[in-house]
C-alpha distance (Angstrom), angle and dihedral (degrees) to the residues before:
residue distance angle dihedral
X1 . . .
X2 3.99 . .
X3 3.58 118.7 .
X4 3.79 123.4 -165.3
X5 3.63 133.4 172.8
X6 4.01 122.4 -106.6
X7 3.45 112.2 -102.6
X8 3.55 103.6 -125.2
X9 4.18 113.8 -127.3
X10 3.98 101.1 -121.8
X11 3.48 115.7 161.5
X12 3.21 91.7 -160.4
X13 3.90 106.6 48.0
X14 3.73 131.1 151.2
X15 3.86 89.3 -129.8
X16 4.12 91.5 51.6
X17 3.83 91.1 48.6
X18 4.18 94.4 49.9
X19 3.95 86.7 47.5
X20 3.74 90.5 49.8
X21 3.94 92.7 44.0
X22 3.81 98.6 39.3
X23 3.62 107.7 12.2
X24 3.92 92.1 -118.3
X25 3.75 119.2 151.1
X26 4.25 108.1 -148.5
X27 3.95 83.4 -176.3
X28 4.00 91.5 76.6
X29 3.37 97.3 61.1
X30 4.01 109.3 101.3
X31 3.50 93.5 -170.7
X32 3.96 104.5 -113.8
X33 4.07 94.8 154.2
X34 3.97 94.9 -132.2
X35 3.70 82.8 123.9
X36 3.96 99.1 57.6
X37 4.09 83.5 39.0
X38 3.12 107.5 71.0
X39 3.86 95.0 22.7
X40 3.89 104.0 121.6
X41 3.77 96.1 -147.0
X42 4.04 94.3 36.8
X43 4.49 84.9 114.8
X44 3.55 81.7 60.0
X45 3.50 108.0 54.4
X46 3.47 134.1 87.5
X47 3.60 93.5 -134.8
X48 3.68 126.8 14.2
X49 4.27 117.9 -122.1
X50 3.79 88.4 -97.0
X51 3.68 91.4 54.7
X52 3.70 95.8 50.2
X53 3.43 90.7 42.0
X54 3.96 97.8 53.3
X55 3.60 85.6 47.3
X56 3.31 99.9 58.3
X57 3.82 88.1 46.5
X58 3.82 92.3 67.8
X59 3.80 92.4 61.1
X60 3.89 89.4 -145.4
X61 3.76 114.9 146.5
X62 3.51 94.3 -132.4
X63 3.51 90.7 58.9
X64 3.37 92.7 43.9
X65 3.71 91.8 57.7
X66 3.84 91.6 47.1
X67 3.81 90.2 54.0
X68 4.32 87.9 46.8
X69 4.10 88.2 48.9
X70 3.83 91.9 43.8
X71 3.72 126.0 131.2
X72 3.41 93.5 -154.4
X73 4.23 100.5 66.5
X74 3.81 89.2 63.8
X75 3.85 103.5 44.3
X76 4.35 82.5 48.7
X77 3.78 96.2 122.1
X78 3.65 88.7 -156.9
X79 3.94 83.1 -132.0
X80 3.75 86.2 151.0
X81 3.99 96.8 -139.1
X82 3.88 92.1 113.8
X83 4.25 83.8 59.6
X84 3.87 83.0 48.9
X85 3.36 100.0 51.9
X86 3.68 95.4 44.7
X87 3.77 113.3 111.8
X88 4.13 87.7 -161.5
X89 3.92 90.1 46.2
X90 3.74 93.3 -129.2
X91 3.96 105.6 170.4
X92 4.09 99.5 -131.4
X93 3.91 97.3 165.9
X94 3.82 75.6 64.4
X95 3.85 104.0 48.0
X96 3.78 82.5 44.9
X97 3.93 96.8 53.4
X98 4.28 81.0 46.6
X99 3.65 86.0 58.6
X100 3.85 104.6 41.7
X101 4.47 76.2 59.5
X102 3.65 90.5 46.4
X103 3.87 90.9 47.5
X104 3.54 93.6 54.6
X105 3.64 102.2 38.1
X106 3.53 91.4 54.8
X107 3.64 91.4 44.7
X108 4.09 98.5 -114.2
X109 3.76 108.4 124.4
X110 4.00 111.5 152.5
X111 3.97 108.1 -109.4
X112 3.85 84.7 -124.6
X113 3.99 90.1 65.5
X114 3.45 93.2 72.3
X115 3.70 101.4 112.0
X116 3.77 87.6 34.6
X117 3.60 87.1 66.0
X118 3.69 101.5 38.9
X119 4.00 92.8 51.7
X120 3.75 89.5 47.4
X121 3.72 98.2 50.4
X122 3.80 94.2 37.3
X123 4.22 88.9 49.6
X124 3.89 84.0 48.9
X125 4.12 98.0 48.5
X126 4.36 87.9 51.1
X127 3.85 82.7 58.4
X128 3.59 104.3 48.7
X129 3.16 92.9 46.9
X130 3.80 111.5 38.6
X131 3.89 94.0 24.6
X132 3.55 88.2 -121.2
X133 3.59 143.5 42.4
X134 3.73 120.8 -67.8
X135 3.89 109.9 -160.8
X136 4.13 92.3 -165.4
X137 4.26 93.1 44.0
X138 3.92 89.6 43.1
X139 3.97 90.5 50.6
X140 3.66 94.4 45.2
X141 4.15 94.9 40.0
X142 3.98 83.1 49.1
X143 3.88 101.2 50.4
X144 4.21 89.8 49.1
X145 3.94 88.0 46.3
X146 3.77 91.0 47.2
X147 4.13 107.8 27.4
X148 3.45 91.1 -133.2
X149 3.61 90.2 132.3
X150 3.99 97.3 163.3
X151 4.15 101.7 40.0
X152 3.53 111.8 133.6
X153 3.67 94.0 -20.5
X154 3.53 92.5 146.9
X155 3.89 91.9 54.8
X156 3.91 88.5 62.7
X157 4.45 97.8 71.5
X158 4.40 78.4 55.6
X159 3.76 97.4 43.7
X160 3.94 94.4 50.5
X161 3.95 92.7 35.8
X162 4.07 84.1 55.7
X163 3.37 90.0 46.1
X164 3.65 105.9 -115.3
X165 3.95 100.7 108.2
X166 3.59 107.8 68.1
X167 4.17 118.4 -175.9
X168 3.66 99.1 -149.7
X169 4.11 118.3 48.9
X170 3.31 126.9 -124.1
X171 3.96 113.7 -123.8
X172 3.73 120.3 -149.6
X173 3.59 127.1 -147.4
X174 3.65 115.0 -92.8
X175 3.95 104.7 33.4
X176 3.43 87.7 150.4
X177 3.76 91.0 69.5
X178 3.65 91.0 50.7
X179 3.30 92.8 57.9
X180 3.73 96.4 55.9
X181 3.50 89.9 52.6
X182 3.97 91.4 53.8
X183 3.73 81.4 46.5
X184 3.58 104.6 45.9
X185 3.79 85.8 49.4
X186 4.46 98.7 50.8
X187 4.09 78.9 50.5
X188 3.88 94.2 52.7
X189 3.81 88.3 44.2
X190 3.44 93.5 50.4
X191 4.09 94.7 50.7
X192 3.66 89.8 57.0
């Protein structure tokens, strides 16, 4: 005999909100773990894919707030072999990058993010700006954001000398474009 848990009635519930955002259904996952097996980062995480995903089936808000404060939505790669290895084709890299938005809006990134956060936004600023990345701005952007002041520093002399840390940036035609489309995007964040 099969026993499952109740699914708790929560109007408000994580899982409800990532169906109504991204038209994902957490209920068809049967929990086989070929998600969290061949995930390349799974050793890292706090929870596995399977995990996460069973806890946002229950639609409790405890859960709910464990899956906001996890670890294991920000080191997601979004490598996309969990969605191929899915036999029920559920697109995780997606519920994940629904969460990381979640996480922040509500205000509960993991401490340990951090530097996740600080590389992403610093990676993001070189391209709205310069239209493309710039190796030397996004290195310099990231060690402010982060404090680590001394990182690598010695791999810097070998990156320029090979010829793949340039000082200056190289601007692309149409930045102006670019930064509608960073614009358009903060306003579509902010309506929802």
């Amino acid at each position: 005999m099969n026993v499952c848990l109740p699914k708790h009635s929560n109007q408000n519930a994580l899982s409800e909100a990532l169906l109504s955002h991204t038209g994902i259904l957490t209920e068809r996952c049967y929990q086989c773990g070929k998600c969290a097996a061949g995930c390349p980062l799974a050793d890292e995480m706090d929870y596995p894919s399977t995990v996460i995903m069973r806890m946002l089936q229950l639609g409790l808000p405890e859960m709910d707030d464990k899956v906001l404060q996890s670890y294991t939505i920000w080191l997601c790669l979004t490598c996309e072999t969990c969605y191929a290895r899915c036999p029920m084709e559920i697109d995780i890299p997606r519920v994940m990058d629904y969460l990381r938005g979640e996480s922040l809006r509500l205000r509960k990134v993991n401490r340990r993010a951090k530097d996740i956060l600080a590389f992403n936004k610093s990676f993001l600023d070189t391209i709205k700006h310069t239209g493309r990345l710039y190796e030397f701005g996004l290195i310099a952007d990231y060690k402010i954001r982060s404090f680590h002041w001394f990182q690598d520093v010695l791999l810097a002399p070998v990156m320029y000398i090979k010829g793949k840390l340039g000082f200056l940036p190289h601007r692309i035609k149409g930045t102006d474009a670019v930064a509608r489309i960073f614009e358009k995007s903060t306003q579509k964040e902010e309506k929802q």
